[in-house]
C-alpha positions in Angstrom: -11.5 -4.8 -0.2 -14.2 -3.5 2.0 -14.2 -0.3 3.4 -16.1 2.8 3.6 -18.0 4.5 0.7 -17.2 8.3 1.6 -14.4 9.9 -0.8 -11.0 11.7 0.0 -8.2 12.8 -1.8 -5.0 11.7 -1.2 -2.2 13.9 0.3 -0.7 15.5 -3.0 -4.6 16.2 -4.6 -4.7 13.1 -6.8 -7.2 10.7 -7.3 -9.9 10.1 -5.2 -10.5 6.8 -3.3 -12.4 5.4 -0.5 -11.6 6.6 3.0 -9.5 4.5 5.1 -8.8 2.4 1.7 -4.8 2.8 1.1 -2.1 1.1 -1.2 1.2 1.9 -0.3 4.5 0.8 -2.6 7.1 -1.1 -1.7 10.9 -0.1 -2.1 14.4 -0.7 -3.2 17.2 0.8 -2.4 19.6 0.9 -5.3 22.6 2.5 -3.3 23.1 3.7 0.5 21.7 1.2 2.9 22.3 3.4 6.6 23.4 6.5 4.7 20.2 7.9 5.5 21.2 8.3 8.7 25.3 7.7 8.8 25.5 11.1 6.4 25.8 10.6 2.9 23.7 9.9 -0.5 21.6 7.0 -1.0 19.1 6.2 -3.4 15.3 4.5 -3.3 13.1 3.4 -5.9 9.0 2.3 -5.2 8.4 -0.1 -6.7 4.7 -1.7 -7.1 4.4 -4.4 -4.6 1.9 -2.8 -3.1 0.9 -3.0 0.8 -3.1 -2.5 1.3 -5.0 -1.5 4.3 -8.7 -1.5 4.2 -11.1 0.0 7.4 -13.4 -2.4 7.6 -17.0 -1.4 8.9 -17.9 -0.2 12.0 -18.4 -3.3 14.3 -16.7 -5.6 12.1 -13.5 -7.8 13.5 -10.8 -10.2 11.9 -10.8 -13.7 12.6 -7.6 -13.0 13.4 -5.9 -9.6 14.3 -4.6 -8.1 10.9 -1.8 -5.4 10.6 1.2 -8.2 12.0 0.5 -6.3 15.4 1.4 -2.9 14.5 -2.3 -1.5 14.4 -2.4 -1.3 17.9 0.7 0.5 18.3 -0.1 2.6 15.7 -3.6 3.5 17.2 -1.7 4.3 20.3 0.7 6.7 18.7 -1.8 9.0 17.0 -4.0 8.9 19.9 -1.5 11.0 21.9 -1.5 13.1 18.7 -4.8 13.6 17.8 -7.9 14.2 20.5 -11.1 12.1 20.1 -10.0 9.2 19.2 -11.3 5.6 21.2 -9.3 3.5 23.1 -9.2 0.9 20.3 -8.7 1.2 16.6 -10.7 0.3 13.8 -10.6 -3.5 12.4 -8.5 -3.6 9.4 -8.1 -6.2 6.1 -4.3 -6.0 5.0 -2.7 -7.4 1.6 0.8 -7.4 0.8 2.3 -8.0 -2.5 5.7 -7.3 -1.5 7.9 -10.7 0.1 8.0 -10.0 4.0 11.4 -9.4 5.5 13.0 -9.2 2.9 15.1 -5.7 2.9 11.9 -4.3 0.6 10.3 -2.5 3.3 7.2 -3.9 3.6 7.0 -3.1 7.1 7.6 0.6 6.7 4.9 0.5 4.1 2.3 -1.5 6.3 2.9 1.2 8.9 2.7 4.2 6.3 -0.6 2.9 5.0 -1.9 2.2 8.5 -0.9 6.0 9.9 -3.0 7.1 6.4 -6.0 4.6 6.6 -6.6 5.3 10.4 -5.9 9.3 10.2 -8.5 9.1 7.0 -11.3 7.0 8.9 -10.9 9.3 12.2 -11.2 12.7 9.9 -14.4 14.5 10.5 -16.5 14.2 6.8 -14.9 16.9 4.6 -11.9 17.9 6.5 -8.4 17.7 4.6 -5.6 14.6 4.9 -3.1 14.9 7.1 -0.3 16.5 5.3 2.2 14.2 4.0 5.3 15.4 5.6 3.8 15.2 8.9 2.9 11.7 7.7 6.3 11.1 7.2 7.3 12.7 10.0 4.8 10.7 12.3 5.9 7.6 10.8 9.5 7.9 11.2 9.5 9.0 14.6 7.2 5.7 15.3 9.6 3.3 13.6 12.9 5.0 15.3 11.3 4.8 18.8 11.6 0.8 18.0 14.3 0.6 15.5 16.6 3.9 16.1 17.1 3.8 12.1 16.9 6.0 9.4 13.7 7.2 7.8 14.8 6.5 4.1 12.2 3.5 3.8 9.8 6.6 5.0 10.3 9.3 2.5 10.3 6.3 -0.2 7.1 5.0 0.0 5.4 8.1 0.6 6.9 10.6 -2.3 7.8 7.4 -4.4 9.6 7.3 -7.9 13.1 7.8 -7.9 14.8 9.6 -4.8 18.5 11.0 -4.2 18.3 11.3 -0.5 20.9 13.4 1.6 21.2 11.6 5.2 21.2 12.7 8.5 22.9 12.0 11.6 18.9 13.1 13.4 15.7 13.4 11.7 14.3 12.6 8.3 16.6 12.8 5.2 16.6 15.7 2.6 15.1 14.6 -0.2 17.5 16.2 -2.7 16.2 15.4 -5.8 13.1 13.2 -6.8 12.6 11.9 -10.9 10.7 9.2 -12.5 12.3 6.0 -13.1 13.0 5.5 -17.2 9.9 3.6 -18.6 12.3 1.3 -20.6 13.4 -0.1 -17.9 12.0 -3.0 -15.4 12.5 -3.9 -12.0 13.6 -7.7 -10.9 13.2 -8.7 -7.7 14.9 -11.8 -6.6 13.4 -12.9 -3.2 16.5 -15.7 -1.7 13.7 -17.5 0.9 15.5 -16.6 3.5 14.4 -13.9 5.9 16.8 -10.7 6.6 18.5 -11.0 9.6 18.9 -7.3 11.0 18.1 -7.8 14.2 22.0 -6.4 15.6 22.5 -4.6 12.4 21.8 -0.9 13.4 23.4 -1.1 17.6 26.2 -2.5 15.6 26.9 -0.1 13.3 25.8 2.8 15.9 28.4 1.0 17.9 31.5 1.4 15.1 30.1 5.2 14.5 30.6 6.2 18.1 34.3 4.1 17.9 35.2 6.1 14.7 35.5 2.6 12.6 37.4 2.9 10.1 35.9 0.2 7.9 32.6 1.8 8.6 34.3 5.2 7.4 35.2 3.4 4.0 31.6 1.7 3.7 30.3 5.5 3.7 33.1 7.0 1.7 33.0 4.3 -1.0 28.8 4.2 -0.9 28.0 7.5 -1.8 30.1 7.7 -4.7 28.5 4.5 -5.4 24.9 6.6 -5.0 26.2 9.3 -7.0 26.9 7.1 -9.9 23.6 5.4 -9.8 21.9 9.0 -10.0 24.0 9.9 -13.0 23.6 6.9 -14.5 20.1 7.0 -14.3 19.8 10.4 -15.3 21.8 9.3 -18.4 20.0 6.4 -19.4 22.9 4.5 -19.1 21.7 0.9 -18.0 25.3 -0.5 -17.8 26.9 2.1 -16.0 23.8 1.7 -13.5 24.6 -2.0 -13.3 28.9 -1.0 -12.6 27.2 1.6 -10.0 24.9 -0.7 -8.1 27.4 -3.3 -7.9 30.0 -1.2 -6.6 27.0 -0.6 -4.0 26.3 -4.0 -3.4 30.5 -4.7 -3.3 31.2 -2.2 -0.5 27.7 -3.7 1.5 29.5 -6.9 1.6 33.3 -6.3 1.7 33.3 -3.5 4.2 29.7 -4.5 6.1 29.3 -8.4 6.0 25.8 -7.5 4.7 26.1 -10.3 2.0 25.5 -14.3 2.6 27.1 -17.2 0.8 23.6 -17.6 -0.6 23.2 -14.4 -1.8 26.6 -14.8 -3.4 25.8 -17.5 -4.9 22.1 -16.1 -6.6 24.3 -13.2 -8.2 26.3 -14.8 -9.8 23.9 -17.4 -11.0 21.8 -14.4 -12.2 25.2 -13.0 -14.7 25.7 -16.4 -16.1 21.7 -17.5 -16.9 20.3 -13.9 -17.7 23.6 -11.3 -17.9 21.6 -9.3 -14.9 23.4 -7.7 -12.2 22.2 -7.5 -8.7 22.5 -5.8 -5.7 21.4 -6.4 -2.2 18.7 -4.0 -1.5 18.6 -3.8 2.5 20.4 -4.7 5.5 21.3 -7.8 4.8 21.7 -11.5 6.4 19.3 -12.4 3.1 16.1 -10.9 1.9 16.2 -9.6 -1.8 18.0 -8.7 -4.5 17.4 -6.3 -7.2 18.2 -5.9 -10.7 17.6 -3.7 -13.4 16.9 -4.8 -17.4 15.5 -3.3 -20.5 11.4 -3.8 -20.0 11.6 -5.3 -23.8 13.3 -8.0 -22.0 11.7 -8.7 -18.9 10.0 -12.0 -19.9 13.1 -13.5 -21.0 15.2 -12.8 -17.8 12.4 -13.7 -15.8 12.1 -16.7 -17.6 16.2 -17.4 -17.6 16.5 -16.8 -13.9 13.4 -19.0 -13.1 14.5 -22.1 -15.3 18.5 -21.5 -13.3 16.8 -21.4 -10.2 14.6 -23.9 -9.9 17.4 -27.1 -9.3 19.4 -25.8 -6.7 17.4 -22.8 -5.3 13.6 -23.6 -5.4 12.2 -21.9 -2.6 14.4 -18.6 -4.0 11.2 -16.9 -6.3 11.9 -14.1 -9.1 9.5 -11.1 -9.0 8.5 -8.9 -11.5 8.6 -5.0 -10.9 8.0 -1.8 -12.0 8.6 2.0 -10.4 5.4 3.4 -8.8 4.7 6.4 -7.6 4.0 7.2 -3.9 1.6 7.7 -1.9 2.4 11.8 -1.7 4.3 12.3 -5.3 4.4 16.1 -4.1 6.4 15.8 -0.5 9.3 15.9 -2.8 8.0 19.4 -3.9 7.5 20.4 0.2 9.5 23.6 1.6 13.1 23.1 2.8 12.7 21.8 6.1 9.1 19.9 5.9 10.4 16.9 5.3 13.0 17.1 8.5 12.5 16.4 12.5 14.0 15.0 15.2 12.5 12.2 16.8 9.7 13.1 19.5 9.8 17.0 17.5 
């Protein structure tokens, strides 16, 4: 990737890399899809699909503008924010790992890493990162001026690992309690081939909150036990009673949400009979991903499984291997009650 020479730090102190040069994780969410901002627990996991934006040099331009039209926007934002800067933003070179639309949150991350890359080329040499939490903070308040979601996606690609997030009705999350994912275990990522299709989810939902739904009422109630579960499980090193948890999860998304698809139906319970692997719908749903979790020992071998299963009746579906990562800003889960929190436009 090209990019400046000059060195930063990142946000949390750790190592060094070029400026305007940032890789940003994907994530999952093994429990609490719209908790984050229904009330309630939900929990995220980075994992590394990573999203990377690259300043290219001065006077250089794409081909083709890079950034699926968000570098623009972006530029726009933090020029209101931030004196000095031009009128247009610096060329970028973006590479995702992650599947696009796919309930992952590649988007969230491409925005993260461009809010980082563009803040880091448009320092003075020398001068410190923008903090993270106001990273965060920025970024959120972006995304909900165009969404009006939560800021889950937000918090997880930034601190990264494993987080138990406490949800808000305004503002970012809490991030309650952040821990490394267990290094026995792997990630799977089954991508269906077909794109999420969110585009009523969230006026919907806003729409049974201000009714007082009850099926909406039972999604919440049932979902952050379901989050609590997948905590202790985790905490535990239980790897069945993380599968019971995330199903429950995945079962109250579908029943109570009409998240699920016949499809996606049909992929889980392909993946129990050809690799024993449990999976849960990470996202809002209408298709996108799936995620499991196995012992790493046996990665190859349910990779394998569920890519032999798969390829007769599903072969555009594609099975990706994952692991935890850490964030871009590990230490935002260390930040001061209250610097992780804002309300939109704050």
């Amino acid at each position: 990737m090209s990019g400046s020479s000059t060195v930063s730090e990142t946000a949390d102190g750790a190592a060094a890399r070029p400026r305007g040069q940032v890789a940003v994780p994907c994530r999952a969410c093994l429990s609490g899809e719209d908790l984050d901002w229904l009330g309630g627990r939900s929990v995220s996991l980075a994992l590394d699909l990573m999203t990377t934006v690259a300043v290219r040099p001065p006077g250089a331009r794409p081909a083709a503008p890079e950034g699926g039209g968000w570098a623009d926007e972006v530029w726009a934002f933090l020029r209101s924010r931030l004196p000095g800067l031009g009128d247009r933003p610096p060329a970028v070179t973006v590479r995702s790992d992650a599947p696009a639309a796919s309930g992952l949150s590649s988007s969230t991350a491409l925005i993260v890493a461009l809010f980082r890359a563009f803040t880091d080329a448009a320092a003075p040499p020398g001068s410190p990162p923008v903090p993270a939490a106001t990273l965060a903070r920025w970024a959120y308040e972006f995304e909900f001026a165009v969404f009006n979601g939560g800021g889950m996606d937000h918090l997880a690609v930034i601190a990264g690992g494993l987080l138990l997030l406490d949800g808000r009705t305004t503002g970012l999350p809490e991030i309650r309690e952040r821990a490394d994912f267990p290094g026995e275990w792997a990630v799977v990522v089954l991508d269906s081939g077909t794109r999420k299709d969110t585009s009523d989810h969230i006026r919907t939902v806003r729409g049974q909150l201000a009714t007082g739904d009850a099926r909406l009422a039972a999604y919440r109630e049932r979902t952050d036990a379901a989050s609590a579960a997948v905590w202790d499980a985790v905490h535990r090193r239980d790897l069945a009673a993380l599968g019971t948890a995330m199903t429950a999860a995945h079962t109250a998304m579908r029943d109570l949400q009409g998240m699920s698809t016949p499809l996606l139906e049909d992929l889980r319970t392909l993946a129990r009979r050809a690799a024993g692997l449990p999976l849960k719908l990470s996202g809002a749903g209408g298709g996108g991903a799936l995620v499991g979790v196995c012992p790493a020992a046996d990665r190859a071998e349910v990779v394998a499984r569920l890519r032999r299963a798969l390829a007769p009746a599903h072969p555009r579906a594609r099975v990706i291997p994952a692991r935890a990562a850490a964030g871009l800003a590990p230490d935002l889960a260390a930040a001061p009650a209250g610097q992780t929190t804002g309300r939109p436009g704050a």
